[in-house]
N, C-alpha and C positions, 0 to 999 in steps of 0.2 A: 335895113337895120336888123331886121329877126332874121335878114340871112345868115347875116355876119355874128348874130348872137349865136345862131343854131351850131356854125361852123366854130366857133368859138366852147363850143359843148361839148361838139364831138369828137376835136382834139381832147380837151381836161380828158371826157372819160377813154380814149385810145393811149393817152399817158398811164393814167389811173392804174389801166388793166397791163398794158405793158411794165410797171412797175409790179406790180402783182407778181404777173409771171414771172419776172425778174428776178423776185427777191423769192419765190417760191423755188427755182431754179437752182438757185445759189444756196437757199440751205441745205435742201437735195445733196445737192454736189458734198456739202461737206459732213451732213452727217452718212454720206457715202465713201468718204474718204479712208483707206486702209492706214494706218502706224506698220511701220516694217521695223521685225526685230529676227536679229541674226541669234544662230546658236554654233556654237563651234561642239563638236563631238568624235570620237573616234571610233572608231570600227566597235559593236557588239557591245558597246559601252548605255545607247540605247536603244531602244526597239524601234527598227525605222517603220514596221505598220504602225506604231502607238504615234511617232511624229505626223504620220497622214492622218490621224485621225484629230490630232492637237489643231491641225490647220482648219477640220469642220468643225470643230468644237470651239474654237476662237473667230470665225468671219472676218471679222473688224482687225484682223492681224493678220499682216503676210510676216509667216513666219520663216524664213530663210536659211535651210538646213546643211552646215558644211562639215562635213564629215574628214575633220585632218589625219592624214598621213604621217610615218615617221615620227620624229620627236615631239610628238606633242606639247611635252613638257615645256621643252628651249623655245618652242616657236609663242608660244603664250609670254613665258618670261620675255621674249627679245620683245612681242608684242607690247607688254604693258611696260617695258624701258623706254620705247621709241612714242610712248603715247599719241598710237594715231593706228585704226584701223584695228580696235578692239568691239568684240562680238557684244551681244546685249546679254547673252549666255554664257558662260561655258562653261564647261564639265570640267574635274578637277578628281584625279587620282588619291592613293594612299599618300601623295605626296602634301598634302594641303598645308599640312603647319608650315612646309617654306614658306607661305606666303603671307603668315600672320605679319611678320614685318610690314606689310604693304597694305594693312587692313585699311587703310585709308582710300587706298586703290578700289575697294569694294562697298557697298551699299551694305549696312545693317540690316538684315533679313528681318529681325527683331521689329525695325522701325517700319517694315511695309508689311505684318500682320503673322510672321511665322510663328508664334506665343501661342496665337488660338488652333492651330494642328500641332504643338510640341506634343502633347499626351498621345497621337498616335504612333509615332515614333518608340526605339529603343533608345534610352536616358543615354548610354556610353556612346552609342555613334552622332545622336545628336549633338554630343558635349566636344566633340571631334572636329567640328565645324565652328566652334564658337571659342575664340582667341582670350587669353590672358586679360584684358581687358573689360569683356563680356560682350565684346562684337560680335555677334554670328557670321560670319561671312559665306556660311557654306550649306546648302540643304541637304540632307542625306538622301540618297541614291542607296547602289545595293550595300551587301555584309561579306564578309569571309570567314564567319563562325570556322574554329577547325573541330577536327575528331580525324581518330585515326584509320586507317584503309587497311585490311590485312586479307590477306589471301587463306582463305578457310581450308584448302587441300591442306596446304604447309604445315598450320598452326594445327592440323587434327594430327600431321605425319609426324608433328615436332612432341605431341604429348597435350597440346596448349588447347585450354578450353576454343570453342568455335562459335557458341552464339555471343551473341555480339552481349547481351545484358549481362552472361556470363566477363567475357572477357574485357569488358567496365569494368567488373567489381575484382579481378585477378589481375588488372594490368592498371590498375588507379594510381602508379608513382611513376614517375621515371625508374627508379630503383627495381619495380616489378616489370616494368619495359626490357629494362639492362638484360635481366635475370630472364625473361622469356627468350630472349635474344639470344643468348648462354645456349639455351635449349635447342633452338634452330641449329646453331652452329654445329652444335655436336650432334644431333643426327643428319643433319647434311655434308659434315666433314666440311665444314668450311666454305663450301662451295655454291652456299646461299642466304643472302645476309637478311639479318632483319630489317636495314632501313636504310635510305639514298644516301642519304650526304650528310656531313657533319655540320656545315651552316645551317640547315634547316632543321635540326636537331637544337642551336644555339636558337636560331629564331625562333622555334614554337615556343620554350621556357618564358624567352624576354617578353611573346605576345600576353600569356597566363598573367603576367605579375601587373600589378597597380602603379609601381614606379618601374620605371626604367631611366634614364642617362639625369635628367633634367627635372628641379620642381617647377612648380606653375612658376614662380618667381623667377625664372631663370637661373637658374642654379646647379652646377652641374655636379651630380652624383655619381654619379660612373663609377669612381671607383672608393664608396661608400656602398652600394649598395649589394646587397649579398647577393639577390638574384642573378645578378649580371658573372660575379666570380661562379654562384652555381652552373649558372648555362652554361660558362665556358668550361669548366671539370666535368661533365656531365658529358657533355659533346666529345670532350677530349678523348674521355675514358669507353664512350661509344666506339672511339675509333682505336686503341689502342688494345680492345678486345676484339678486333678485327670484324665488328658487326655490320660496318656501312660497306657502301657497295661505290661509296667515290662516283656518284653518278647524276650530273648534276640536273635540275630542273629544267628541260627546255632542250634537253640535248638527245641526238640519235643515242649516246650512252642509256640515259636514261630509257628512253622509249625501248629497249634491248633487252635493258635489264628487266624488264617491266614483262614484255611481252615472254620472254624466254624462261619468265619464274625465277629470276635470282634474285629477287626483291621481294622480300616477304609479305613487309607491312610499310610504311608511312606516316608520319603526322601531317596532315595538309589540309587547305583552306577548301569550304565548300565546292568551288570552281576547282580543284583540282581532281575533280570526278572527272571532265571534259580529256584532261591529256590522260586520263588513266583508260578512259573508254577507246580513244582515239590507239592510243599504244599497243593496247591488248582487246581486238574485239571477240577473238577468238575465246577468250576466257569468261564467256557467258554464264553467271549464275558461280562461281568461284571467288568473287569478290565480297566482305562486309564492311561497314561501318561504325565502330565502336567508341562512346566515348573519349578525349584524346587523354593519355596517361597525366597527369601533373595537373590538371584543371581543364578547362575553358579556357579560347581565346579567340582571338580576332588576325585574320590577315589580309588584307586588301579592304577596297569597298570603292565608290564613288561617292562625288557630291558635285552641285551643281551651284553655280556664283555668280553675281551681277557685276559689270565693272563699273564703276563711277561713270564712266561714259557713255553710258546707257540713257538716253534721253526720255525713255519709257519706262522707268524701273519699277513700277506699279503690275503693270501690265507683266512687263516680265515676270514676277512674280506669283501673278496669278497663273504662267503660264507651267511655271516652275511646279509650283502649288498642283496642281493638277497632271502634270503628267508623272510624277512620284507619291499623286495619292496610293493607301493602299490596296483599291483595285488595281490600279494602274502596273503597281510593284508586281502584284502576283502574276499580270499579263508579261511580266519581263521576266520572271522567271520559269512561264511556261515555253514562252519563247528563244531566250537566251542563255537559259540557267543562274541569273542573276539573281540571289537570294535575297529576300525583303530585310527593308528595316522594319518592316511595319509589323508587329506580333499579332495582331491583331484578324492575320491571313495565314497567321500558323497551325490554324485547326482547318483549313480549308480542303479542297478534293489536290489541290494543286500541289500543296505539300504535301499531305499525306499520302499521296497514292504511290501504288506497289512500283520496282525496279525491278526487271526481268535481268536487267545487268547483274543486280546485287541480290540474284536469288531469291528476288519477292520482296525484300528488304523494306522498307518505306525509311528510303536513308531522311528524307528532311525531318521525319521525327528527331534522328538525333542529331542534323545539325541546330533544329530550332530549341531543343535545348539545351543548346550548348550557345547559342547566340542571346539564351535567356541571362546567361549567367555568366555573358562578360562582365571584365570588372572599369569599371570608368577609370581610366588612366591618361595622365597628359605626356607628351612628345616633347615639343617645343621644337622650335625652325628648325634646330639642326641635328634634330636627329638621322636626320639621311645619311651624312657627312659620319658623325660618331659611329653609326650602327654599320656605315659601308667598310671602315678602318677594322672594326673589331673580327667583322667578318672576312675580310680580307685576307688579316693576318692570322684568323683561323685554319681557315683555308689551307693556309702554309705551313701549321703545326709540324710534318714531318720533315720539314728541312729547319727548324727551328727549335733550340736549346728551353725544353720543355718545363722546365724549371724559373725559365725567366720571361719566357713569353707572353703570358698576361701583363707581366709590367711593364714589357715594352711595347706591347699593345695601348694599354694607357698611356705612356708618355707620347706614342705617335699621336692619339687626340689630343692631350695636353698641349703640344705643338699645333695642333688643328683650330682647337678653340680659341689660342693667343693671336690666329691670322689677324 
């Protein structure tokens, strides 16, 4: 009978401890357990050391880094049509107000804590990200502060002041742009112009102004507001003084005209240092940076978005949150030339330091302020659509009865917006 009590003992406690183990095992296992979250990204959009570093800095997340090719745009669009096989991430171009339609598709950034880092951010790119509504859908990533590029041999050969704080204050309208341009012309005979292309001449005006096509309300101004008819006289009249050099963005034209000196000066977006370096390396210390004529503005930038599908959207968040802190930013544009939102890393070594390209220059002085002093403006979805018309039919100004082209410009969106 004490045998069978004893063995009866020593079973209960080999259960006991086997349960023990058991449930010690099993919590193990699950407070060891990873959440995997995908991030969809495009080439140089962000810093792939910064993503190795996101991976130690999170454990508890395998974070799954797919870097798409090609149209990133259409592939995300057909993605969130087909609702199936949407990233817990993804980055999001100058293009984002397409997507304010679809805010439903996306997580309020607002509702998972982005309110307590809005004050390190700049007010207009944040405002960029957050739809008609007051949804945030979008965290800011980099800027495209512009200022304009001008070649110092030219501008000294042309008459035209050469320091840059100088020529801020002698080239602060368009009107003094024109007029400098004037100067080039005539002592080069023609033969070298002050600026690329007449759309990017229309673009830099419309990035300066508060309004452009649309008010918040959806409401289309186009052709109420003055700005819009100035860029296009302005452009027009750049071209019809023979100043632009018809050379577009992105093209061996361009890269030629760049390199071989028939391209004076520029208005362009921070990031357009990269193709100007790339074009002309030979022109070592011949290049400045001067405020851009007509104000301040904005061209490109990034943000980063959660899609409803996201079964982690906390986590994403946090993950968000931290790799566009403003250390983080400044690591992106030591590395990638991706200029911060963050002001905050504007007095830093990383912006201020010298450019042996630009002759010592400490050009992010003056993109950063010029990124001080954008002005908060809304888009609304289809600005793409309006602003790719307007541009278009610019473009085509000299086969086009000059007198009536703006208007039929307008009527072509007036036909666009009734789709």
């Amino acid at each position: 009978m004490k045998r069978t009590s004893l063995i009866i003992v020593s079973l209960i406690v080999v259960l006991v401890m086997s349960g023990c183990s058991f449930g010690a095992s099993k919590d193990s296992s699950a407070s060891d357990k990873k959440i995997t979250l995908t991030l969809w990204y495009w080439n140089r959009s962000i810093d792939d050391g910064l993503l190795a570093k996101a991976k130690e800095q999170f454990p508890h997340i395998n974070l799954v880094t797919q870097k798409i090719g090609g149209d990133f745009k259409s592939k995300l669009k057909t993605t969130l049509a087909a609702k199936s096989g949407e990233p817990d991430i993804v980055a999001l171009n100058d293009w984002v107000m397409e997507l304010f339609p679809s805010e439903d598709r996306f997580y309020d950034l607002y509702e998972l804590g982005a309110a307590e880092v809005e004050d390190l951010y700049l007010d207009w790119k944040w405002q960029q990200g957050v739809t008609p509504n007051g949804k945030m859908i979008a965290f800011p990533m980099d800027t495209g502060p512009t200022a304009l590029f001008y070649h110092q041999d030219l501008f000294e050969q042309a008459g035209l002041p050469t320091d840059p704080d100088e020529v801020s204050q002698a080239l602060s309208t368009w009107e003094d742009y024109m007029d400098a341009g004037l100067k080039v012309k005539e002592t080069f005979d023609g033969k070298i112009f002050m600026t690329d292309n007449i759309d990017n001449v229309y673009n830099q005006i419309i990035s300066q102004s508060e309004q452009k096509y649309f008010t918040e309300d959806g409401q289309y101004i186009g052709d109420q507001n003055e700005v819009i008819k100035y860029a296009w006289d302005t452009a027009v009249a750049f071209s019809n003084n023979g100043l632009i050099a018809n050379a577009e963005h992105w093209t061996p034209e361009w890269n030629a005209g760049i390199s071989k000196g028939k391209i004076a000066s520029y208005v362009g977006a921070v990031w357009m240092k990269q193709p100007l370096l790339e074009a002309a390396p030979d022109s070592v210390g011949k290049w400045r940076v001067a405020r851009a004529p007509g104000g301040d503005g904005n061209v490109g930038g990034s943000f980063l978005a959660i899609p409803k599908s996201s079964e982690h959207p906390q986590e994403a968040f946090e993950v968000i949150k931290w790799l566009q802190n403003p250390e983080n930013q400044e690591t992106a544009l030591s590395n990638l030339n991706l200029f911060p939102a963050t002001p905050g890393v504007f007095d830093s070594d990383t912006v201020q330091k010298e450019e042996e390209f630009f002759g010592g220059q400490v050009t992010g002085e003056v993109f950063a302020a010029s990124a001080n002093n954008v002005k908060v403006s809304f888009f609304g979805e289809r600005y793409p659509a309006v602003h790719g018309i307007m541009t278009r039919w610019l473009k085509n100004i000299s086969n086009l009865n000059q007198e009536t082209a703006f208007d039929e410009a307008l009527q072509r969106v007036e036909r666009e917006l009734k789709r």
